[in-house]
C-alpha positions in Angstrom: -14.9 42.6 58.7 -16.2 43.7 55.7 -19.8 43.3 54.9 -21.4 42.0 51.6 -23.2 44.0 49.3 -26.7 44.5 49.4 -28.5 42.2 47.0 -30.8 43.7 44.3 -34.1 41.6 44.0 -36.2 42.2 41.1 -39.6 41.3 42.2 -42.4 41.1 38.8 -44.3 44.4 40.1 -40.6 46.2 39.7 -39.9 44.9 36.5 -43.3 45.7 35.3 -42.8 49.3 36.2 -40.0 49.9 34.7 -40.0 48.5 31.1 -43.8 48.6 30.6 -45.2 51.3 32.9 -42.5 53.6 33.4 -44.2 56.4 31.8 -47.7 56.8 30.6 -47.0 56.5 27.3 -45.2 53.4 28.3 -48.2 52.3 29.7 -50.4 53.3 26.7 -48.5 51.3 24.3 -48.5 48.4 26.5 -51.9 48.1 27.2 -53.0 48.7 23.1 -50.0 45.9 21.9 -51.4 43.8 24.6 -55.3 43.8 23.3 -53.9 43.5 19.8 -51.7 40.7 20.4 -54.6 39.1 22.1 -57.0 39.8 19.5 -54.8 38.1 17.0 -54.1 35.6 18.6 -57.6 34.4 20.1 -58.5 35.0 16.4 -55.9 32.8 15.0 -56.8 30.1 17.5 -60.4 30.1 17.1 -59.8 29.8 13.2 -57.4 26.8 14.0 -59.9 24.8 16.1 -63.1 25.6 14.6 -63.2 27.2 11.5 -59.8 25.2 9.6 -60.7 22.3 7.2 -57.1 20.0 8.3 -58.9 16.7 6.5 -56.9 18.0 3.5 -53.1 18.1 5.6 -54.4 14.6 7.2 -55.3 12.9 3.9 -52.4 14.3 2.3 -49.6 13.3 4.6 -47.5 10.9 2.3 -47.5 13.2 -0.8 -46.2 16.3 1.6 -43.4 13.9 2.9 -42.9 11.3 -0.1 -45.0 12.9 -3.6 -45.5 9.9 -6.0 -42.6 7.6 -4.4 -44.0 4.2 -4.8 -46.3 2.8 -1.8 -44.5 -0.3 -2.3 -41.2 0.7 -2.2 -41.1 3.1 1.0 -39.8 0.3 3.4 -36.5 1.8 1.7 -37.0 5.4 3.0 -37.9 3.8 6.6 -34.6 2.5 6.1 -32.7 5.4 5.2 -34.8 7.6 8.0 -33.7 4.7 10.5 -29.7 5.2 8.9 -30.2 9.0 9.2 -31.3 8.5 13.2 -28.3 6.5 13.8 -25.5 8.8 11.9 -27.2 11.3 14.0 -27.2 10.1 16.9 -23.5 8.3 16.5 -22.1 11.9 15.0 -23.1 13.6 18.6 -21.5 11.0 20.6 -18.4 11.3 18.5 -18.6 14.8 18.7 -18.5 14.8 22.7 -15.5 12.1 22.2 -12.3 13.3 22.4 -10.6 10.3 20.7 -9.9 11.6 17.0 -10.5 8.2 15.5 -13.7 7.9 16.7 -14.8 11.3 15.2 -12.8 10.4 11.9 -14.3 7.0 12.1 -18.3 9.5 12.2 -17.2 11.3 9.1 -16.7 8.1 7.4 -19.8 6.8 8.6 -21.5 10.2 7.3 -20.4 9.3 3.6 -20.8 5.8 3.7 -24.6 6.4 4.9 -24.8 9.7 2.6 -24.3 7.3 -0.5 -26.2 4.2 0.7 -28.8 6.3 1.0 -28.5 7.4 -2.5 -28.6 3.6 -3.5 -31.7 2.9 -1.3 -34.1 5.9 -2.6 -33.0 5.5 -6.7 -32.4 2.1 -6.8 -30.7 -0.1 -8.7 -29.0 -3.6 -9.2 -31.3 -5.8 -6.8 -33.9 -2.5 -5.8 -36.4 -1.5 -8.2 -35.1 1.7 -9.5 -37.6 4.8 -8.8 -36.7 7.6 -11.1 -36.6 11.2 -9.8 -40.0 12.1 -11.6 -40.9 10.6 -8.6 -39.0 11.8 -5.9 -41.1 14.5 -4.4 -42.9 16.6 -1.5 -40.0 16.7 1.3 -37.9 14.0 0.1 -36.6 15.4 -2.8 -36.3 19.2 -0.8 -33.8 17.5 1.9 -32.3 15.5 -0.8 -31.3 18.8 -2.9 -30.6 20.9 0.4 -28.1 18.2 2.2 -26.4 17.7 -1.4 -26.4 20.9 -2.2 -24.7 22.1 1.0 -22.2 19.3 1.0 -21.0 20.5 -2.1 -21.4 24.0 -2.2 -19.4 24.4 1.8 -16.0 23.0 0.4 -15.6 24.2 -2.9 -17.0 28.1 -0.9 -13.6 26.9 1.3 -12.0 26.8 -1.9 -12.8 29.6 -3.3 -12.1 31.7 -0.4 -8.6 29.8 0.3 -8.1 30.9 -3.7 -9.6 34.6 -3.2 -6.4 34.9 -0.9 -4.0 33.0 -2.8 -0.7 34.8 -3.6 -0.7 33.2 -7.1 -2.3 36.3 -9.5 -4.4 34.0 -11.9 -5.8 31.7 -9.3 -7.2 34.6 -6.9 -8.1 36.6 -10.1 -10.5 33.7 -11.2 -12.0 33.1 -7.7 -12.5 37.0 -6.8 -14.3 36.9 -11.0 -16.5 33.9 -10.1 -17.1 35.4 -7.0 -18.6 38.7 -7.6 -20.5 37.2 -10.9 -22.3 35.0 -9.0 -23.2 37.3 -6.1 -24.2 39.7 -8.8 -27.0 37.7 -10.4 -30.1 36.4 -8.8 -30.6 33.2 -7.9 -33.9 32.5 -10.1 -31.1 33.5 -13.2 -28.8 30.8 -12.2 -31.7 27.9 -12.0 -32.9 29.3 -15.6 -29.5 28.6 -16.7 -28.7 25.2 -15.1 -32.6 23.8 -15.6 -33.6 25.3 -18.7 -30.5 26.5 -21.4 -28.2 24.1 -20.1 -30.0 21.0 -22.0 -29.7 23.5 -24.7 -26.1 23.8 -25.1 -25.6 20.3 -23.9 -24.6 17.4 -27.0 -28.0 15.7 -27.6 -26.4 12.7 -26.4 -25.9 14.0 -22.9 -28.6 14.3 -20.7 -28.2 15.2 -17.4 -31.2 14.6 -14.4 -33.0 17.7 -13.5 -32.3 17.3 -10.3 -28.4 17.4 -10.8 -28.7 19.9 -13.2 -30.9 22.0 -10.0 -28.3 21.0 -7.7 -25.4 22.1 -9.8 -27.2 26.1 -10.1 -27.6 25.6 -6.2 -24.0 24.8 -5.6 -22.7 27.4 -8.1 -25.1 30.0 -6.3 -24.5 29.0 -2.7 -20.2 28.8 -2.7 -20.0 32.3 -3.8 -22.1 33.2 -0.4 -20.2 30.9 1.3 -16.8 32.1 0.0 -17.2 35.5 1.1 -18.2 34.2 4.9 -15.0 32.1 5.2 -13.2 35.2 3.6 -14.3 37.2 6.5 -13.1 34.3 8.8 -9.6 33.9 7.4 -9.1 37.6 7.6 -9.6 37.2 11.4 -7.1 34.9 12.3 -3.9 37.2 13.4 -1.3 37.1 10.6 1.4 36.5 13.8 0.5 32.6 13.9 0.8 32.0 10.7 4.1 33.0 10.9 5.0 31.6 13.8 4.0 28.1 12.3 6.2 28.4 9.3 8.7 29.2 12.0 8.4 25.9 13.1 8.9 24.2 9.6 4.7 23.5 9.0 4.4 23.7 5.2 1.1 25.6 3.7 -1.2 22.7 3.6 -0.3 22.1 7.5 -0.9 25.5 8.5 -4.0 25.7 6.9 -5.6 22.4 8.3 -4.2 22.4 12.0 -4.3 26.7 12.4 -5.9 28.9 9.9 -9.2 26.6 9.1 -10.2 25.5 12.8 -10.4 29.5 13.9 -11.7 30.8 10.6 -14.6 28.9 10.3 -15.5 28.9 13.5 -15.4 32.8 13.7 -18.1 32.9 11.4 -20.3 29.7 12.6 -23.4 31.9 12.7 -23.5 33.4 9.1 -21.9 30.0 7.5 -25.2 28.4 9.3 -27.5 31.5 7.8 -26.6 30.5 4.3 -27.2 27.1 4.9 -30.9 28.1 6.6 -31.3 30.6 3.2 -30.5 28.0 1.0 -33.3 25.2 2.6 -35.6 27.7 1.9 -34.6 28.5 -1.7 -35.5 25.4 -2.8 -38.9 26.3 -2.8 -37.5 27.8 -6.1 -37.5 24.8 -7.6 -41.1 24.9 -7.8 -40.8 26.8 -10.7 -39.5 24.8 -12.7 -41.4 22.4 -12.5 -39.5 20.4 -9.5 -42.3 18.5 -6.7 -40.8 19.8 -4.0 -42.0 20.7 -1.2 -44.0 24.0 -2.5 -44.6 22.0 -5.4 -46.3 19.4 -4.3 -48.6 21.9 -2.0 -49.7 23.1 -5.4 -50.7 19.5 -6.8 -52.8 18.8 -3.6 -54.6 22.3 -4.0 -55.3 21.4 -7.5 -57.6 18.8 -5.9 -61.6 19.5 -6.6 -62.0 18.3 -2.8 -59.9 20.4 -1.8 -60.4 23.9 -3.3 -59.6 26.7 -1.4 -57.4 25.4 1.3 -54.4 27.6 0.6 -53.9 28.4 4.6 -54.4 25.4 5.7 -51.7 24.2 3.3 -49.3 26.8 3.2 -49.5 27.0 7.0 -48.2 23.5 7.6 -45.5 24.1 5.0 -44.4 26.5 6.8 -44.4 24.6 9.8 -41.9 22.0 8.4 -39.7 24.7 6.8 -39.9 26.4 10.4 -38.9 23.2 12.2 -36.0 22.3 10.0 -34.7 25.8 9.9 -35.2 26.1 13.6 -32.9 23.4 14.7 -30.2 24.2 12.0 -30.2 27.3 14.6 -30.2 25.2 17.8 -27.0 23.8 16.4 -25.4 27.1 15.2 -26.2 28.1 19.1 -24.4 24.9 20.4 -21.6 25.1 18.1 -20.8 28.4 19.3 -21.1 28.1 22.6 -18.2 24.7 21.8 -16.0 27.4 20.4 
């Protein structure tokens, strides 16, 4: 008979000793974090529910979320929020699926509702068309961010893919546009796309300022990208690739069914950082001039009523950008644990 080992329980007065109080200087800089981190905090929370002014988040609700949109119009963006919900929700359950026409049958959905969408906010034909002067506040920073990373995610596969091309010209140009983009800052690239594009543009071509901050976005954004799925490609082991031309798969095959599936899901995590840094650079926009988010904080601190109010403001900005960058992590968490 053999008997089982003795089980090591960890009771709160142990753990306490050892990682707070296990020396006295342990216990020094415990007990001074602990009245700082309570001093900040009591302070923070007093401010919050006593001192904070919130009448000016409260009264302001629909130009954080909407700007300008047009009061009469928004039963369109209750329907695209309701369309969002459902793609959403139906995207998950394919997800779980394993039946392969039901997920393709989600990715068509996900276009299809991408581009009524589209239709519902700018209108046109039988809808009241709503230019983008008007799309503000939070609509028009999702609008830019989704787009933007729709874009920007393939053509970074591309680019990548190209980067390791055996043809000399094709991975010369994407290893050039690779490091030229990475090598200039991202407030550069806007300038270019927002301001000296119209520039250079034929007067008769006029392009939105939205697509033209989309476009510096995308540019930007696939360089990042590139590199990430560069790293991911580089980790698949060279021994299946050739054990798939072995079995007569031609290049495209190989890539789809083999190489793709492990790269990019090697480097979930930092694919899903670039996606979180570029949410949050579209507070950029602001400066030029774009009522995004940030933007349209300004505008309601321009208010004589509300004068002052920066923290209150800027706090529940924050909070959104926090929230949405938040669960982008949740799923970068789930997705790996898939893999």
């Amino acid at each position: 008979m053999t008997s089982k080992p003795p089980s090591l329980q960890t009771t709160p007065l142990t753990w306490l000793r050892k990682n707070l109080f296990h020396t006295w200087v342990d216990g020094l800089l415990t007990i001074v974090s602990s009245v700082f981190v309570v001093w900040v905090v009591t302070g923070l929370l007093t401010w919050v529910f006593t001192r904070a002014q919130w009448s000016v988040v409260s009264t302001n609700l629909p130009l954080f979320f909407v700007g300008r949109y047009p009061a009469s119009q928004s039963w369109r963006l209750w329907i695209v929020l309701s369309l969002v919900v459902v793609t959403i929700a139906f995207s998950i359950l394919s997800q779980r699926s394993k039946s392969s026409r039901q997920k393709l049958l989600s990715y068509g959905l996900l276009v299809v509702s991408f581009f009524l969408s589209l239709w519902l906010i700018g209108g046109s034909g039988i809808l009241t068309r709503v230019g983008t002067n008007l799309w503000n506040g939070l609509l028009v920073t999702l609008l830019v961010a989704i787009v933007t990373i729709g874009l920007a995610f393939p053509l970074g596969v591309l680019l990548a893919l190209g980067r390791q091309s055996a043809l000399p010209i094709v991975k010369g140009f994407c290893t050039a546009y690779i490091e030229l983009v990475r090598g200039l800052p991202l407030i550069g690239v806007l300038f270019m796309a927002l301001v000296m594009l119209p520039l250079v543009l034929p007067s008769q071509v006029r392009l939105d300022r939205v697509v033209r901050a989309i476009a510096g976005l995308v540019l930007f954004n696939a360089a990042y990208l590139a590199e990430n799925v560069r790293g991911g490609l580089q980790s698949v082991p060279s021994g299946q690739i050739e054990a798939a031309k072995a079995l007569g798969l031609n290049t495209p095959l190989i890539l789809w069914l083999i190489v793709l599936p492990q790269a990019l899901r090697a480097v979930v995590p930092a694919i899903v950082g670039q996606f979180i840094s570029l949410f949050k650079d579209t507070s950029l926009l602001a400066l030029f001039a774009l009522v995004e988010l940030i933007g349209i904080s300004r505008s309601i601190l321009a208010q004589p009523q509300f004068l002052g109010r920066y923290v209150e403001v800027y706090l529940f900005t924050g909070l959104i950008y926090w929230i949405f960058c938040y669960s982008m992590s949740i799923v970068s968490r789930r997705l790996e644990v898939k893999k």
